[in-house]
C-alpha positions as YAML, in Angstrom:
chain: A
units: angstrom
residues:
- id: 1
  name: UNK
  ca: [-17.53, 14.76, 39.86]
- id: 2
  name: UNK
  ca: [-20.83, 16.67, 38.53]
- id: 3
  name: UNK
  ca: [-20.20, 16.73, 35.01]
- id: 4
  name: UNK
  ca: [-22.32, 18.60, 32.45]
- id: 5
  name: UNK
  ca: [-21.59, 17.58, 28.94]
- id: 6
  name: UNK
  ca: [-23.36, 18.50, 25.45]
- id: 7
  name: UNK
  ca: [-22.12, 17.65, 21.89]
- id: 8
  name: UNK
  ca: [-25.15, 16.74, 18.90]
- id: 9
  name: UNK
  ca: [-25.87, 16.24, 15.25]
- id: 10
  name: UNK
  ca: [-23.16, 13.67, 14.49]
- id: 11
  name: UNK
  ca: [-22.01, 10.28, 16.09]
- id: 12
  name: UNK
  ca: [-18.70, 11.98, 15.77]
- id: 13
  name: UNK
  ca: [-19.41, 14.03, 18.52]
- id: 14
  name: UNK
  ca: [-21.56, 12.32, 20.35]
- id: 15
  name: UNK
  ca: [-19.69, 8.85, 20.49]
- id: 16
  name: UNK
  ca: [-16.33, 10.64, 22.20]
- id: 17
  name: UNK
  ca: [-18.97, 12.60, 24.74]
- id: 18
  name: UNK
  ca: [-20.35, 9.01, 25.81]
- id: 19
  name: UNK
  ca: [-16.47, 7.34, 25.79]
- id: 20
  name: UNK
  ca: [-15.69, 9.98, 28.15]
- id: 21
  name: UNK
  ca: [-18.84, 9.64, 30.29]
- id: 22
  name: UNK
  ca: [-18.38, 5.93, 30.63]
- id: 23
  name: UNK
  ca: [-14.79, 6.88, 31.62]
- id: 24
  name: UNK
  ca: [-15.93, 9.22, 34.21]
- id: 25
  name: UNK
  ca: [-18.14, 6.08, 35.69]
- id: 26
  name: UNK
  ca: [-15.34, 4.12, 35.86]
- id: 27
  name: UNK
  ca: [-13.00, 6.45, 38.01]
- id: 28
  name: UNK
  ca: [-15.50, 7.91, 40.04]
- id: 29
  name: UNK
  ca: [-18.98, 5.46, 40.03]
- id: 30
  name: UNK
  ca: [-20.87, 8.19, 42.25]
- id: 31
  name: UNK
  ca: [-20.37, 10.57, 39.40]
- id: 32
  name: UNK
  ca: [-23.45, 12.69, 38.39]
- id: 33
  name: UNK
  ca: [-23.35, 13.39, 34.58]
- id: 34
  name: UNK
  ca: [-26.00, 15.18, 33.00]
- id: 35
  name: UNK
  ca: [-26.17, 15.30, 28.91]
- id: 36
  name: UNK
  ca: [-27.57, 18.66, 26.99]
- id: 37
  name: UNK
  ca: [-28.66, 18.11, 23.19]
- id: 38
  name: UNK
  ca: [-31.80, 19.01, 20.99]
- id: 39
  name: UNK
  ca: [-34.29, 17.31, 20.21]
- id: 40
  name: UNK
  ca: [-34.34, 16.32, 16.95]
- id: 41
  name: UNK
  ca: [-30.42, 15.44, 17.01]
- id: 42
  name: UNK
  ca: [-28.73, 11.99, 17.14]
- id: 43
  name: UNK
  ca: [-28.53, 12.44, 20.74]
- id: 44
  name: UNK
  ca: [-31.95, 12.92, 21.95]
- id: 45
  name: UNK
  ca: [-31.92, 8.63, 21.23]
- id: 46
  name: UNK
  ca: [-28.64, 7.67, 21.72]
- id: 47
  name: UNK
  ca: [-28.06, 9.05, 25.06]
- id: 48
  name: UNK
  ca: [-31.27, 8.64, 26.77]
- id: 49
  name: UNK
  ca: [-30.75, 4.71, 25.77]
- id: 50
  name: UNK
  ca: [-27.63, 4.40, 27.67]
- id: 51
  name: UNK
  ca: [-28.68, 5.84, 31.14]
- id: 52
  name: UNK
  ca: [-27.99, 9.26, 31.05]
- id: 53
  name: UNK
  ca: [-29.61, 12.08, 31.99]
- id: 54
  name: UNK
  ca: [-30.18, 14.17, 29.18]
- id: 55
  name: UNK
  ca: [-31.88, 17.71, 28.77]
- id: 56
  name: UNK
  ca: [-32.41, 19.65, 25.50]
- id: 57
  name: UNK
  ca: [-32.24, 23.04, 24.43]
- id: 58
  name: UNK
  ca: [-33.28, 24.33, 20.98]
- id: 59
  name: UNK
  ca: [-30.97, 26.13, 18.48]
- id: 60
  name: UNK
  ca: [-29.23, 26.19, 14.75]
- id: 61
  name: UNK
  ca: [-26.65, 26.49, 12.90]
- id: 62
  name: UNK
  ca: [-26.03, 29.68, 10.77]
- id: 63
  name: UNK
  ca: [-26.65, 29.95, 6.93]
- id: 64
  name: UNK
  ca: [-23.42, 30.34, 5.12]
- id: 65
  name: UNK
  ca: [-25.18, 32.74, 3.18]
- id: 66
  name: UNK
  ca: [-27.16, 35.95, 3.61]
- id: 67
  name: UNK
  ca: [-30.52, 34.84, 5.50]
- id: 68
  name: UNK
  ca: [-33.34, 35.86, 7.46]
- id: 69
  name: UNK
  ca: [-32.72, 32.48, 9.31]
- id: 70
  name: UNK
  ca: [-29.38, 33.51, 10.47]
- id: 71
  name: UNK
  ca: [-31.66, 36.49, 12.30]
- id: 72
  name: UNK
  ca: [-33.52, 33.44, 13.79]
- id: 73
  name: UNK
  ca: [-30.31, 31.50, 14.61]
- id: 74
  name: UNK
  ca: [-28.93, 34.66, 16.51]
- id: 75
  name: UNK
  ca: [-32.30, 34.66, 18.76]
- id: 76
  name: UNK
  ca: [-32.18, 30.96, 18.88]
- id: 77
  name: UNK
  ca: [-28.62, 30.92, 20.48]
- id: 78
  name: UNK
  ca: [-29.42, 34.04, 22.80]
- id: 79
  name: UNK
  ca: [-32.13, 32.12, 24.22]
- id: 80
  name: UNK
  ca: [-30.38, 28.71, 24.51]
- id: 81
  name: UNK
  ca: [-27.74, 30.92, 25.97]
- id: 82
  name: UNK
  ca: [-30.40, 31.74, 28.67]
- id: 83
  name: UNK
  ca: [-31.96, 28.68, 29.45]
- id: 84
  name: UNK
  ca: [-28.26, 26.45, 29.21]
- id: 85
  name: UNK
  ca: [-27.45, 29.26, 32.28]
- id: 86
  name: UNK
  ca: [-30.61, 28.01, 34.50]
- id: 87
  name: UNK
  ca: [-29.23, 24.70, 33.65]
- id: 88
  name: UNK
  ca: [-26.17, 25.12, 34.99]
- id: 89
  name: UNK
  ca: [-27.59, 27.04, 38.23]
- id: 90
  name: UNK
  ca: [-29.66, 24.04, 38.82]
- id: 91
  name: UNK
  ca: [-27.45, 21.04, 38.20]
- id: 92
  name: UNK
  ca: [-24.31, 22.87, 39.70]
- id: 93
  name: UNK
  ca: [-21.47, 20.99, 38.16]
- id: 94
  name: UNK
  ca: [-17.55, 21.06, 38.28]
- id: 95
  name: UNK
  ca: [-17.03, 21.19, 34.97]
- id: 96
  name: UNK
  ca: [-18.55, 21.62, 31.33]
- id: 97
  name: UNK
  ca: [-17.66, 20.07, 28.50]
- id: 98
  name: UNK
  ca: [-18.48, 20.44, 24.50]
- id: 99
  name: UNK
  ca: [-17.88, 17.85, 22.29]
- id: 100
  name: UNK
  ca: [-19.23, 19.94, 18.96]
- id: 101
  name: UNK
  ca: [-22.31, 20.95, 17.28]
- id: 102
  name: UNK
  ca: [-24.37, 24.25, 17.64]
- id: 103
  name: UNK
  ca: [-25.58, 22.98, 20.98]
- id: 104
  name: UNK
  ca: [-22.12, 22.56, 22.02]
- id: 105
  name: UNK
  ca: [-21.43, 26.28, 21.81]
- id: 106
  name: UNK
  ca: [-24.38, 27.45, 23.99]
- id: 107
  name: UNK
  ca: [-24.07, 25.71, 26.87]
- id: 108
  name: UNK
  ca: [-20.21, 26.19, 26.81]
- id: 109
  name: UNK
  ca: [-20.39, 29.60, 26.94]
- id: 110
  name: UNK
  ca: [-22.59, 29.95, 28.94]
- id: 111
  name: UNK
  ca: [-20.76, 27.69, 31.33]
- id: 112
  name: UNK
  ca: [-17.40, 30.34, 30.60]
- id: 113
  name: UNK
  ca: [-19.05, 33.20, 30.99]
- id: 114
  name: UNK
  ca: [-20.34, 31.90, 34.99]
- id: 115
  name: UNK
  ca: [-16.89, 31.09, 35.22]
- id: 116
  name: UNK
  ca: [-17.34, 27.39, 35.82]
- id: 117
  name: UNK
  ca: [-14.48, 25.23, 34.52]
- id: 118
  name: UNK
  ca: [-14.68, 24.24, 30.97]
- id: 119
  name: UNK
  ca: [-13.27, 22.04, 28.16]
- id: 120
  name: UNK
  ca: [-13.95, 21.65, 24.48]
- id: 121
  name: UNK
  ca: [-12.42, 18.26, 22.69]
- id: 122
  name: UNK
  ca: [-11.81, 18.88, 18.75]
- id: 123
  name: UNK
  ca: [-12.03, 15.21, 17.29]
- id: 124
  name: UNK
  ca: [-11.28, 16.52, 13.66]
- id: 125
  name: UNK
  ca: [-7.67, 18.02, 12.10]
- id: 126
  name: UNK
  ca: [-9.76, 21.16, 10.78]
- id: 127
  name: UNK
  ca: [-11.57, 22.68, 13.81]
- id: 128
  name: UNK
  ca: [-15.32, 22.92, 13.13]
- id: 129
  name: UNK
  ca: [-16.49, 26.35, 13.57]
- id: 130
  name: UNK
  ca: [-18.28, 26.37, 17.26]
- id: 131
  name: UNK
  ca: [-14.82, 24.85, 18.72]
- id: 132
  name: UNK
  ca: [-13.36, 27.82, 17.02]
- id: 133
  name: UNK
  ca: [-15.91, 30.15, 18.41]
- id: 134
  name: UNK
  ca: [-15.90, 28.78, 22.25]
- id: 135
  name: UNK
  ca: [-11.34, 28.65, 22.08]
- id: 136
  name: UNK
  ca: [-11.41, 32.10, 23.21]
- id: 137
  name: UNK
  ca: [-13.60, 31.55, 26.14]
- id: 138
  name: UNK
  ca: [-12.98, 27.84, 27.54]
- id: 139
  name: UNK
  ca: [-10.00, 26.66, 30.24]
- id: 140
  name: UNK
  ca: [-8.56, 23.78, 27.71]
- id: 141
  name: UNK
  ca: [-8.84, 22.31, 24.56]
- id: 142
  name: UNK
  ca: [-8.58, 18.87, 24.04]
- id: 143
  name: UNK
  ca: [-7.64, 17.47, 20.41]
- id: 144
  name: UNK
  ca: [-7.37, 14.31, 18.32]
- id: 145
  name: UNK
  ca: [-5.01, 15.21, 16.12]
- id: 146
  name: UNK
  ca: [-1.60, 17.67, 16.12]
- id: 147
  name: UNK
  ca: [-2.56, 19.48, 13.04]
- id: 148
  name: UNK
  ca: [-5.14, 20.75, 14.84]
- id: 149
  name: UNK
  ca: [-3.08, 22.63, 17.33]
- id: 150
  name: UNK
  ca: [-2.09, 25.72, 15.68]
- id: 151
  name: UNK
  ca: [-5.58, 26.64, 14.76]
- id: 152
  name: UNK
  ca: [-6.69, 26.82, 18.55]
- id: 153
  name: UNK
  ca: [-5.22, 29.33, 21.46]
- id: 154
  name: UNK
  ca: [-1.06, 27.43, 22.01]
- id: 155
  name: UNK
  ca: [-1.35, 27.93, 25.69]
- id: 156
  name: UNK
  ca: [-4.84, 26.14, 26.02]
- id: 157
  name: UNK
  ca: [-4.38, 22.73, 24.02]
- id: 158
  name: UNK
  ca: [-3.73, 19.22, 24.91]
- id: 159
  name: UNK
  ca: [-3.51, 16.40, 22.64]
- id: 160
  name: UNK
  ca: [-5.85, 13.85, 24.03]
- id: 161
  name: UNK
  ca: [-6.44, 11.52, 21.25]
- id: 162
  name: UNK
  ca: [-10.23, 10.52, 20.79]
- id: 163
  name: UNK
  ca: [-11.98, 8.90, 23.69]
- id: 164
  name: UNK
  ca: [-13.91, 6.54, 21.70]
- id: 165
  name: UNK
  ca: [-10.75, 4.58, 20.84]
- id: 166
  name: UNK
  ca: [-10.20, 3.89, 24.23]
- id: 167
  name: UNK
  ca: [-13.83, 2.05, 24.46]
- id: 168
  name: UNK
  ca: [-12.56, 0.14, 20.94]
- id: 169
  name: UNK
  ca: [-9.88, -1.07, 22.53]
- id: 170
  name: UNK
  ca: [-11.75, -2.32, 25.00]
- id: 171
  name: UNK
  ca: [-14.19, -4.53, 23.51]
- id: 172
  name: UNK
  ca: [-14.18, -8.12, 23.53]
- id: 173
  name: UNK
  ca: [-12.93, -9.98, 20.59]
- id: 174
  name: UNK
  ca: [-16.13, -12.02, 20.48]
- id: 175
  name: UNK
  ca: [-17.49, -11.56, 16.82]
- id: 176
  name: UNK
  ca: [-16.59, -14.08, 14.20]
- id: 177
  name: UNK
  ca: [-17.00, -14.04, 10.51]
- id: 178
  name: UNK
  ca: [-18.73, -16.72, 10.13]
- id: 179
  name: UNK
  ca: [-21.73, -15.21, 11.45]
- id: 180
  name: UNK
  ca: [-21.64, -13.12, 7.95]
- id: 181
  name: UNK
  ca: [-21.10, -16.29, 6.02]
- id: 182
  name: UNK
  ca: [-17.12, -16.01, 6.10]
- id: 183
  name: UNK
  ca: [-13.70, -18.00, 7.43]
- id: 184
  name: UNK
  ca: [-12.34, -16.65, 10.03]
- id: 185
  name: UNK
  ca: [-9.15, -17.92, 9.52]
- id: 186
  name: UNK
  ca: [-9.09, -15.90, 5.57]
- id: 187
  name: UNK
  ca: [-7.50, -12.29, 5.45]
- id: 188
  name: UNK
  ca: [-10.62, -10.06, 5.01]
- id: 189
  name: UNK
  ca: [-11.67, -6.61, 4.52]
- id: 190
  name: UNK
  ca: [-14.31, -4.79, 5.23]
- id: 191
  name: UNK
  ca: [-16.02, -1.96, 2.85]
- id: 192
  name: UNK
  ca: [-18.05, 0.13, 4.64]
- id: 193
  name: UNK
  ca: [-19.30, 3.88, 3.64]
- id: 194
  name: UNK
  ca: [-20.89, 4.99, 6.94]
- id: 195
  name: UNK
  ca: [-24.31, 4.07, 8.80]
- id: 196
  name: UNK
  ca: [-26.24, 5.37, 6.21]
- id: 197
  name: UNK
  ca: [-23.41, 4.10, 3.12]
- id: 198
  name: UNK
  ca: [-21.91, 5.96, 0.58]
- id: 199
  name: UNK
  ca: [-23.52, 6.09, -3.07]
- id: 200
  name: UNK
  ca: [-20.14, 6.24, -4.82]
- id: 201
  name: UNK
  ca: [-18.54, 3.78, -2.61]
- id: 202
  name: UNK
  ca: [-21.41, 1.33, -2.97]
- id: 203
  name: UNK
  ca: [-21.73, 1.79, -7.00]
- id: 204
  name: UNK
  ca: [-17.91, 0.86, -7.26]
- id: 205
  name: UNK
  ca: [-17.84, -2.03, -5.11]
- id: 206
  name: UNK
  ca: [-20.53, -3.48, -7.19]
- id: 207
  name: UNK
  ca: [-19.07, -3.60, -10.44]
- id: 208
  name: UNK
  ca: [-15.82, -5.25, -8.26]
- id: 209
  name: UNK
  ca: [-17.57, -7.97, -6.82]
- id: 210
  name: UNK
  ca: [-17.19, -10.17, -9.94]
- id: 211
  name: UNK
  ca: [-13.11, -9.17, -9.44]
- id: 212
  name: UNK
  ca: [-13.27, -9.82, -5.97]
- id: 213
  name: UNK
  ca: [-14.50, -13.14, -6.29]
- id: 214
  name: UNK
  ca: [-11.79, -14.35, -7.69]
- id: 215
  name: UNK
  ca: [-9.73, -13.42, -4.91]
- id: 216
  name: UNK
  ca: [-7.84, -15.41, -1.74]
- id: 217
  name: UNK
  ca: [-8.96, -12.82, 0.33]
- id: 218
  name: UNK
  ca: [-12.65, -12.29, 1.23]
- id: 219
  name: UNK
  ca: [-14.90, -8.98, 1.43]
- id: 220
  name: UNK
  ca: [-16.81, -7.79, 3.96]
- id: 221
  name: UNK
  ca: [-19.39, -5.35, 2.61]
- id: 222
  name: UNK
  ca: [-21.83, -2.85, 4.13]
- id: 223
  name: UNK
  ca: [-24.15, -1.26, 2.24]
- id: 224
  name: UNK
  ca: [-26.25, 1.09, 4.47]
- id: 225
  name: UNK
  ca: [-29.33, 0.19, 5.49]
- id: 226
  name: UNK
  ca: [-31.11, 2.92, 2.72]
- id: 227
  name: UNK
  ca: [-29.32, 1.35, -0.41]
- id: 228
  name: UNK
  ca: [-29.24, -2.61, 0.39]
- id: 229
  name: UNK
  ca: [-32.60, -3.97, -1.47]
- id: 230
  name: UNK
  ca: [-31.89, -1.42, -4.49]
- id: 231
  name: UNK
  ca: [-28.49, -3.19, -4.65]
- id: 232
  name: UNK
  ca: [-29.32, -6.43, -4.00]
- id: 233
  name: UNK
  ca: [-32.20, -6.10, -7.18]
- id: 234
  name: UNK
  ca: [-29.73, -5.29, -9.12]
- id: 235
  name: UNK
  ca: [-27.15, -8.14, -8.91]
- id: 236
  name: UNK
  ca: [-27.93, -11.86, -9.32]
- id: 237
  name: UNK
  ca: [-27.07, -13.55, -6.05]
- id: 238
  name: UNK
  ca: [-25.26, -16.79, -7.97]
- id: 239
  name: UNK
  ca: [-22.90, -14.34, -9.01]
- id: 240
  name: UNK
  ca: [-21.80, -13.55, -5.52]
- id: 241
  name: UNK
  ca: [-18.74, -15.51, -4.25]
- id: 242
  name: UNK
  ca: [-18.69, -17.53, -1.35]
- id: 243
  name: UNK
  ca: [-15.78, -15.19, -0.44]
- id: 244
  name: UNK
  ca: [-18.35, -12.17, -0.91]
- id: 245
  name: UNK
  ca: [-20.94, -10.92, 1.94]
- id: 246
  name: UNK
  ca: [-23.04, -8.28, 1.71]
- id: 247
  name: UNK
  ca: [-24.91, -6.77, 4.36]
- id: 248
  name: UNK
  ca: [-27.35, -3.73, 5.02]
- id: 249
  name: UNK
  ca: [-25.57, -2.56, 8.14]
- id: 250
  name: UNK
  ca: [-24.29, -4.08, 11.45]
- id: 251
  name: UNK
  ca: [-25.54, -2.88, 14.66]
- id: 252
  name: UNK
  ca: [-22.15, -3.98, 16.78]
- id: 253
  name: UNK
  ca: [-19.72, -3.11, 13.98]
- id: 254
  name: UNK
  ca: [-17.22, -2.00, 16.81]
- id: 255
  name: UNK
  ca: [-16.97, -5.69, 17.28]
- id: 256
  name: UNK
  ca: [-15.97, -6.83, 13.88]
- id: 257
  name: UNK
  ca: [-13.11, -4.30, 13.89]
- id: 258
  name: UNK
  ca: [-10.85, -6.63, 15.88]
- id: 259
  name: UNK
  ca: [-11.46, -9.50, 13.14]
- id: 260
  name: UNK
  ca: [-11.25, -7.74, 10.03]
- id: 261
  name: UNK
  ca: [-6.95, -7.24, 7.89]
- id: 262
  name: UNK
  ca: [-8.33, -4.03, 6.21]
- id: 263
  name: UNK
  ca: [-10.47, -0.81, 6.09]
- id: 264
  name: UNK
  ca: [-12.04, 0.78, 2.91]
- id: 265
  name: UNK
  ca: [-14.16, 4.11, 4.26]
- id: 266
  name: UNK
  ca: [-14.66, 7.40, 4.79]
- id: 267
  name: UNK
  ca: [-12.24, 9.63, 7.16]
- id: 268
  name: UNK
  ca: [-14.22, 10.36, 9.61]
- id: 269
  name: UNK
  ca: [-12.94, 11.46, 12.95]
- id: 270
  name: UNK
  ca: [-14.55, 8.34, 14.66]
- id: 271
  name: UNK
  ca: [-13.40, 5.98, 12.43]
- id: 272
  name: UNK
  ca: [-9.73, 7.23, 11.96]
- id: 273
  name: UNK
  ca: [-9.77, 7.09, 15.87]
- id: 274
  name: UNK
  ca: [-11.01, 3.37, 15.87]
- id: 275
  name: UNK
  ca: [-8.82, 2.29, 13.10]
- id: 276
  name: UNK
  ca: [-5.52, 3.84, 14.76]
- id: 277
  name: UNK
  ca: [-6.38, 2.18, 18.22]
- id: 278
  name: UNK
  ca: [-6.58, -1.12, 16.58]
- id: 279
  name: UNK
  ca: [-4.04, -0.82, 13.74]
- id: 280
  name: UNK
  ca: [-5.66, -1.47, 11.03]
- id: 281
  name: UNK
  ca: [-4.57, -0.94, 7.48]
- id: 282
  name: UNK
  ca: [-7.20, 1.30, 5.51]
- id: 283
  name: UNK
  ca: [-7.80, 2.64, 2.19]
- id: 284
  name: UNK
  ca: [-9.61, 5.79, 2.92]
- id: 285
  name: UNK
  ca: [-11.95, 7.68, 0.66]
- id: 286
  name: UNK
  ca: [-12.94, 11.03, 2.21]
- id: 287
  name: UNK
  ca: [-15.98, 12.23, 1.91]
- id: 288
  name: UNK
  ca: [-16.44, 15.59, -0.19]
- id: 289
  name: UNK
  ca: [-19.68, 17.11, 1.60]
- id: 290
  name: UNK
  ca: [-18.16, 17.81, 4.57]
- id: 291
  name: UNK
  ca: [-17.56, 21.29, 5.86]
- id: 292
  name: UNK
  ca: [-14.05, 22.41, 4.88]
- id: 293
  name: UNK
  ca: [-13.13, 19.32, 3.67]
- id: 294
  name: UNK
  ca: [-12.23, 18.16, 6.73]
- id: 295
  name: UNK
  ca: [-11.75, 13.92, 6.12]
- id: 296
  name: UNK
  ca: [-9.35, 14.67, 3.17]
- id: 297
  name: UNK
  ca: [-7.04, 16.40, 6.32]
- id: 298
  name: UNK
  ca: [-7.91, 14.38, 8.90]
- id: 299
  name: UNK
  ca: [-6.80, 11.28, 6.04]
- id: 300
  name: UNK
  ca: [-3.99, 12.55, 5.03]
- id: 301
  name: UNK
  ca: [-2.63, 12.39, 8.55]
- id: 302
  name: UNK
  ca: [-2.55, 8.45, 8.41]
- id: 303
  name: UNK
  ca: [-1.11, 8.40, 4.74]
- id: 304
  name: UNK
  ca: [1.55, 10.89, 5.80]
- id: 305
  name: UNK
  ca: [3.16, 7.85, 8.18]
- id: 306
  name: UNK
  ca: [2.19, 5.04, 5.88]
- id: 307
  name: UNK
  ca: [-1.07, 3.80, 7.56]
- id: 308
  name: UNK
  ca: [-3.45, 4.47, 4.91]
- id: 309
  name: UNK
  ca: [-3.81, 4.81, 1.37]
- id: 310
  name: UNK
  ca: [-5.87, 7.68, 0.02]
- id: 311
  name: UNK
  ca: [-8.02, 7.32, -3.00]
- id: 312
  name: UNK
  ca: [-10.72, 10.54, -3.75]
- id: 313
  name: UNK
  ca: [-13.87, 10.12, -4.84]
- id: 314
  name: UNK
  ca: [-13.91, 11.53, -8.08]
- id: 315
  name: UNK
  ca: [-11.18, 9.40, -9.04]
- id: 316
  name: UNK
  ca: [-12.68, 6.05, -7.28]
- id: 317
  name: UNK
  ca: [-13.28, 3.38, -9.95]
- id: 318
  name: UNK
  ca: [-14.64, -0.69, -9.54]
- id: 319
  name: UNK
  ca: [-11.03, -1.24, -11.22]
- id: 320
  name: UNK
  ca: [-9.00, 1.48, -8.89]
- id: 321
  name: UNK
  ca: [-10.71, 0.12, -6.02]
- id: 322
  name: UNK
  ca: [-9.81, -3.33, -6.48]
- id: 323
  name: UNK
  ca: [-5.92, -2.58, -7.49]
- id: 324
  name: UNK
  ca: [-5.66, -0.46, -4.17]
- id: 325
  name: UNK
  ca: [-7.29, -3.34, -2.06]
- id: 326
  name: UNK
  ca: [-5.25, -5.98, -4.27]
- id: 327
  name: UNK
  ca: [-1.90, -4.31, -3.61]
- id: 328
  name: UNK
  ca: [-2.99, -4.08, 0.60]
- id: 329
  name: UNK
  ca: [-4.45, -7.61, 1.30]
- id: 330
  name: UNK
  ca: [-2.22, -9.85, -1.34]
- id: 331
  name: UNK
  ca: [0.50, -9.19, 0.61]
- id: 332
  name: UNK
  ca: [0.84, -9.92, 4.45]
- id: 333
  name: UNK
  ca: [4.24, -7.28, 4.56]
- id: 334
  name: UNK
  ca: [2.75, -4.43, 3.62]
- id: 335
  name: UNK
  ca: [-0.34, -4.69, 6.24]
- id: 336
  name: UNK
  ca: [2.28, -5.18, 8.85]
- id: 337
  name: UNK
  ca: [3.76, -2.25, 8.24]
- id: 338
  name: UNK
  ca: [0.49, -0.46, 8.02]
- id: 339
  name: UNK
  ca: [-0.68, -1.63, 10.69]
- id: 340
  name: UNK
  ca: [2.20, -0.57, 12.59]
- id: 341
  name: UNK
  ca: [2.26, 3.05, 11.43]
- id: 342
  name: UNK
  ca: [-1.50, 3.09, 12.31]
- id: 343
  name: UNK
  ca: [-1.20, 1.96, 15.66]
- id: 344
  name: UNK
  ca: [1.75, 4.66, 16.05]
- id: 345
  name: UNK
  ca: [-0.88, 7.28, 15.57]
- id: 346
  name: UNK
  ca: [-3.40, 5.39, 18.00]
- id: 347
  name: UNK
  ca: [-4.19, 6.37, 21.74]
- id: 348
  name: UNK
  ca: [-5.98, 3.63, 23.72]
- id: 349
  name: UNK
  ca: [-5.90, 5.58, 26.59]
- id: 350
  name: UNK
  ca: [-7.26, 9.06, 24.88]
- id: 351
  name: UNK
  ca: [-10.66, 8.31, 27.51]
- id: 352
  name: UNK
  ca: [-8.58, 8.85, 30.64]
- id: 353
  name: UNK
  ca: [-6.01, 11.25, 28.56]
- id: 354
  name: UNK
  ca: [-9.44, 13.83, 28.55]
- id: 355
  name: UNK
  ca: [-10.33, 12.40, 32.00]
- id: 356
  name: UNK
  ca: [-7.40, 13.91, 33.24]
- id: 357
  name: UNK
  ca: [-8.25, 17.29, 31.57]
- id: 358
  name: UNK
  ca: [-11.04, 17.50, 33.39]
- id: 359
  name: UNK
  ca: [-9.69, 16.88, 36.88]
- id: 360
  name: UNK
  ca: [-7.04, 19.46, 35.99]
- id: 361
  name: UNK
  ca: [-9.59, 22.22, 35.84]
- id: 362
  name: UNK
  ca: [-12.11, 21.43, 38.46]
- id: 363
  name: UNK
  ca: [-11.97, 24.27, 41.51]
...
């Protein structure tokens, strides 16, 4: 298969573009895969590190209110239009795909409108607005979740599930705790506000680490990388349980996931895919920056079944945090049954669900 792929600005679409390539590999090793992103996104070091070929094109996103830029952004995307279409010519391939982002929606269409085969995947339950755009235009649309079907063309959609829970799945239960100071053998959870952490998140795990100390369980918390020293200043270390760690980030945190009783996080698309493949009970705080709200939807599709507990960020307290966590890891029943309902919404095999997508529409 000559596959052509391009998703940017976010892990969350770039991580499902690479679970998909590496499921393409596994099928088919002759494969030729070529990756289209910017370069100043995400991508242009992510992908390059892993193998791939990988081209960029320049363009932006639109202003969501009146701007001279958005004249820019209209000539931006004409011309990425143009040179996505010698692209194509050139690298010939049997199918297109779009993960998401504004670089997403170039080469797609362009791809659609040479007729070539193509296929968007929506990882979030609100449909970001390039997937919106390119519905009209593409062959199918893959998505992660079903309340994402009725915003897309009926005819077109498939429900996939997210590719990168298929590579989470996959991994090797070979991390232990006690390289972060812990028992492995002790429920634990893990607190964790993205790669670059969470401000609120961070300032109310900090005034519960004195709470959480006291606890049989143990905590598992990452910082970010940007906040740890500021937080570490601020806290004197002998007041930090041995059932406490604290970390700036972890590079392979894929491999903890297996190891850890509980989630506390944000609701992104990524995550909610890795936590669902594994089962694992979470207490989800959405993030309110994001465009349309999107993590408070895509969260409330795990509370819905019982497989998460939602807690928002305005009303997120040290004390809330640590009565929502309490009532979750004090008692073994109610992560069972978590866990359960999470893996109900899970799909391990959401790589070769796309994979099969793809072979659908290739001529």
């Amino acid at each position: 298969m000559r596959l052509m792929i391009s998703g940017g600005g976010t892990g969350g679409h770039i991580y499902p573009a690479l679970a998909l390539i590496q499921e393409v590999k596994k099928s088919e090793p002759d494969s030729n895969i070529l990756y289209v992103g910017t370069h100043k996104g995400l991508e242009s070091r992510i992908v390059p590190d892993q193998g791939i070929d990988f081209k960029t094109i320049k363009i932006q996103g639109f202003k969501r209110s009146l701007s001279l830029d958005n004249l820019k952004t209209i000539g931006l995307f004409l011309s990425s239009v143009s040179k996505a279409r010698h692209m194509i010519k050139e690298f010939k391939p049997d199918v297109v795909v779009g993960t998401g982002g504004y670089v997403s929606g170039a080469v797609v269409f362009a791809a659609a409108m040479m007729r070539i085969p193509t296929v968007i995947h929506e990882q979030n339950s609100v449909v970001g607005v390039t997937n919106k755009f390119l519905s009209r235009f593409v062959t199918k649309i893959a998505i992660s979740f079903e309340d994402a079907r009725s915003q897309f063309p009926e005819k077109k959609v498939i429900l996939t599930g997210n590719p990168r829970a298929t590579q989470v799945v996959n991994i090797e239960k070979t991390e232990s705790l006690t390289n972060f100071g812990l028992k492995d053998q002790t429920p634990t959870v893990l607190i964790f506000g993205g790669s670059r952490g969470a401000e609120k998140i961070n300032s109310a795990t900090m005034g519960a680490l004195k709470d959480f100390g006291t606890k049989d369980y143990q905590v598992l918390f990452v910082t970010g990388q940007v906040h740890f020293d500021k937080l570490m200043q601020s806290i004197n270390q002998t007041d930090i349980s041995d059932n406490v760690s604290i970390k700036p980030y972890i590079a392979n945190m894929p491999e903890i996931l297996p190891v850890v009783s509980a989630i506390v996080g944000r609701a992104g698309a990524t995550s909610l895919a890795e936590i669902t493949a594994l089962g694992i009970p979470s207490v989800l705080i959405p993030s309110p920056y994001v465009t349309n709200d999107h993590q408070t939807k895509n969260a409330k599709s795990l509370v819905k079944v019982g497989a998460a507990e939602l807690v928002t960020e305005s009303e997120l307290t040290s004390s809330k945090l640590v009565s929502v966590v309490d009532e979750i890891m004090n008692d073994q029943s109610i992560r069972e049954k978590m866990s359960k309902q999470a893996k109900s919404l899970g799909e391990p095999e959401a790589a070769n669900n796309l994979y099969d997508v793809l072979k659908s529409v290739v001529k």
